[in-house]
C-alpha positions in Angstrom: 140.2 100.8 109.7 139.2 103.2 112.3 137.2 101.5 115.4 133.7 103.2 115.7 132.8 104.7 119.2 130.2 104.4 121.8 127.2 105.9 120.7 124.4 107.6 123.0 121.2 106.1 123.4 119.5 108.6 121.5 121.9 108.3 118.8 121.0 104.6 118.5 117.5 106.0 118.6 117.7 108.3 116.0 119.8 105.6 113.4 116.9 103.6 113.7 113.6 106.1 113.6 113.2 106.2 110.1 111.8 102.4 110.6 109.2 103.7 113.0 108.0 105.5 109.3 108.3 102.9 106.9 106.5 100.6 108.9 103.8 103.3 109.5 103.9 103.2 105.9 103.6 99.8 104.9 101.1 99.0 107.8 98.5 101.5 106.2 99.9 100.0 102.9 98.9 96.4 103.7 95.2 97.3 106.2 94.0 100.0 103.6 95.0 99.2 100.2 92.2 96.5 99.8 89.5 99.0 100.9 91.0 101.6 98.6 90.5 99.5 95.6 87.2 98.1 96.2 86.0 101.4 97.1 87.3 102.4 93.3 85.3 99.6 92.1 87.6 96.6 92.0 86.2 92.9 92.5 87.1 92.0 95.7 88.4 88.7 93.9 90.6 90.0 91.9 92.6 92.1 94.4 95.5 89.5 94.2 96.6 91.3 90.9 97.2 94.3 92.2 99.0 92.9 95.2 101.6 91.1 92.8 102.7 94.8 91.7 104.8 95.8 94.9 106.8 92.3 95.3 107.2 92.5 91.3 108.9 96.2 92.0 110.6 95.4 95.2 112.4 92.3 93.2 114.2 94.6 91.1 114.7 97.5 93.4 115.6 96.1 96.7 119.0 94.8 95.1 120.2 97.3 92.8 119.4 99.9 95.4 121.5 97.8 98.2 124.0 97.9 95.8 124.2 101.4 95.1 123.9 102.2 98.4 127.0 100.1 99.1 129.0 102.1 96.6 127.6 105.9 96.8 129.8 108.5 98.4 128.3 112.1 98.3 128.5 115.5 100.4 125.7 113.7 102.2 126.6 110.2 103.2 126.3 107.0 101.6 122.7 106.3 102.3 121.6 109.7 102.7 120.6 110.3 98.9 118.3 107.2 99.0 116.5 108.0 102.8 115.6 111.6 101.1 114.8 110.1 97.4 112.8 107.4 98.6 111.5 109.0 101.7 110.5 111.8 99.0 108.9 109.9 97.0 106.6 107.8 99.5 105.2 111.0 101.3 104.0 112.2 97.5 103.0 109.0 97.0 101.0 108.8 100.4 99.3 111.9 99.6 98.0 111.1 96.4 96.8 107.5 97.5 94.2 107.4 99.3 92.6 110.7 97.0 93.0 108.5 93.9 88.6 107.9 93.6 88.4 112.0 94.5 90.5 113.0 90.8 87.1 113.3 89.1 89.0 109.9 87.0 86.9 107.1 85.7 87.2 104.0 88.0 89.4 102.4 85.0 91.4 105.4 85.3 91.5 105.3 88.9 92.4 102.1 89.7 95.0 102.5 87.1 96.5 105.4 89.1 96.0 103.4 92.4 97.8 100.3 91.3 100.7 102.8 89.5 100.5 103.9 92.9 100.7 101.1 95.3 103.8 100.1 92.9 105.5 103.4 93.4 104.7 103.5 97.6 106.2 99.8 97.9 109.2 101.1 95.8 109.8 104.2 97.8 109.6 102.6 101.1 111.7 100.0 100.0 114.2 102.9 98.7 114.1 104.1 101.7 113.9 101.0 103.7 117.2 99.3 102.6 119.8 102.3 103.2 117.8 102.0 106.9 119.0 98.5 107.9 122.5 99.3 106.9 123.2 102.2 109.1 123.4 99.9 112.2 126.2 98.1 110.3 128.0 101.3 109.2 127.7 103.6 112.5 127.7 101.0 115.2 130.4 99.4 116.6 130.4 95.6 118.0 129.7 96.3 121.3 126.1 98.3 120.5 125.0 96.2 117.7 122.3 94.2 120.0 121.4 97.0 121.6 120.7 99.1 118.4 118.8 96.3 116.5 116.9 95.6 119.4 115.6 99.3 119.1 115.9 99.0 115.5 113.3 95.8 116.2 111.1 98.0 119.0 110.5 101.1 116.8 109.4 98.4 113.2 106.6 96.8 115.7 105.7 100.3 117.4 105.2 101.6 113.8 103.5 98.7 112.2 101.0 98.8 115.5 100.5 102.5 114.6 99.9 102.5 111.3 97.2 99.6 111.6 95.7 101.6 114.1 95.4 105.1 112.6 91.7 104.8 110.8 90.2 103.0 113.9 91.7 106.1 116.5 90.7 108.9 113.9 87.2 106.9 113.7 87.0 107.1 117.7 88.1 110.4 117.0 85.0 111.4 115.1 86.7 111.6 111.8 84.0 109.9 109.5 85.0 106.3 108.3 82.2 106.4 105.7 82.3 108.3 102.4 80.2 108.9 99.5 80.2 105.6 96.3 84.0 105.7 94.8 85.3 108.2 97.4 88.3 106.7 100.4 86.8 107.7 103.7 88.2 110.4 106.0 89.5 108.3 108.1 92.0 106.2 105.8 92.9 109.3 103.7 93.9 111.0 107.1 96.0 107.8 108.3 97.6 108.4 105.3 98.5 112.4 105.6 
């Protein structure tokens, strides 16, 4: 087995950015999702079922993914194929979103689409997310293990603090964090983007 070498910081850095994203991610997933839906005309009591979608998902996908991940060798890596799929995936899925009561739907329609949605953006990041944690373990060696899961730890709060505060710095910013009956405010769509 061949010993792994010394990495630079900004190697460690860069092994661990894509965190910085899908914590962005799930922090606008978790402070904006609630609004989103009762903005499309769900009861504010009955938000708990569309909250049991992404655990549901991320049951089934967080293993077999890990597992795959474990065993995939292509021209790009072994995690590669899942960062890009699932990385893919939530940046469509992030787009969409937070549009999903600007379609021109019904609000059956589009809080159908939202939930299909929130299920699809907790998959992707969780895609993504898994293939993430296991690059410290496959391009570190002993020796810079602490050192890259303690940036590894920095850049998953950085990103979580971020992505909670994107709608209240684009709503200092001027963008508008009010919008017209079944319409997502500027200000949580552009978190999103």
């Amino acid at each position: 087995m061949n010993k792994l070498p010394n990495l630079s910081l900004c190697a460690l850095w860069n092994i661990s950015f894509g965190f910085f994203g899908v914590q962005v991610a799930y922090a606008l997933q978790s402070a904006n999702i609630s609004r989103i839906f009762t903005i499309l005309g769900s009861d504010p009591h009955n938000l708990s079922y569309f909250w049991i979608l992404p655990p549901l998902a991320g049951i089934i996908v967080q293993p077999i993914v890990g597992i795959l991940s474990d065993r995939t060798w292509t021209p790009l890596g072994r995690r590669k194929p899942y960062l890009i799929i699932g990385s893919l995936i939530a940046v469509i899925i992030m787009l969409l979103l937070p549009n999903a009561g600007s379609f021109g739907l019904a609000a059956t329609y589009a809080m159908l689409f939202g939930a299909i949605s929130l299920m699809l953006l907790d998959t992707s990041i969780n895609i993504a997310m898994q293939p993430f944690k296991m690059m410290v373990g496959d391009m570190v060696n002993e020796k810079q293990k602490k050192i890259a899961f303690s940036i590894q730890s920095f850049l998953c709060n950085a990103g979580s603090l971020i992505g909670y505060l994107f709608p209240f710095i684009f709503s200092f910013l001027g963008v508008s964090n009010v919008a017209p009956v079944g319409e997502v405010p500027d200000s949580v769509i552009y978190s999103f983007y």
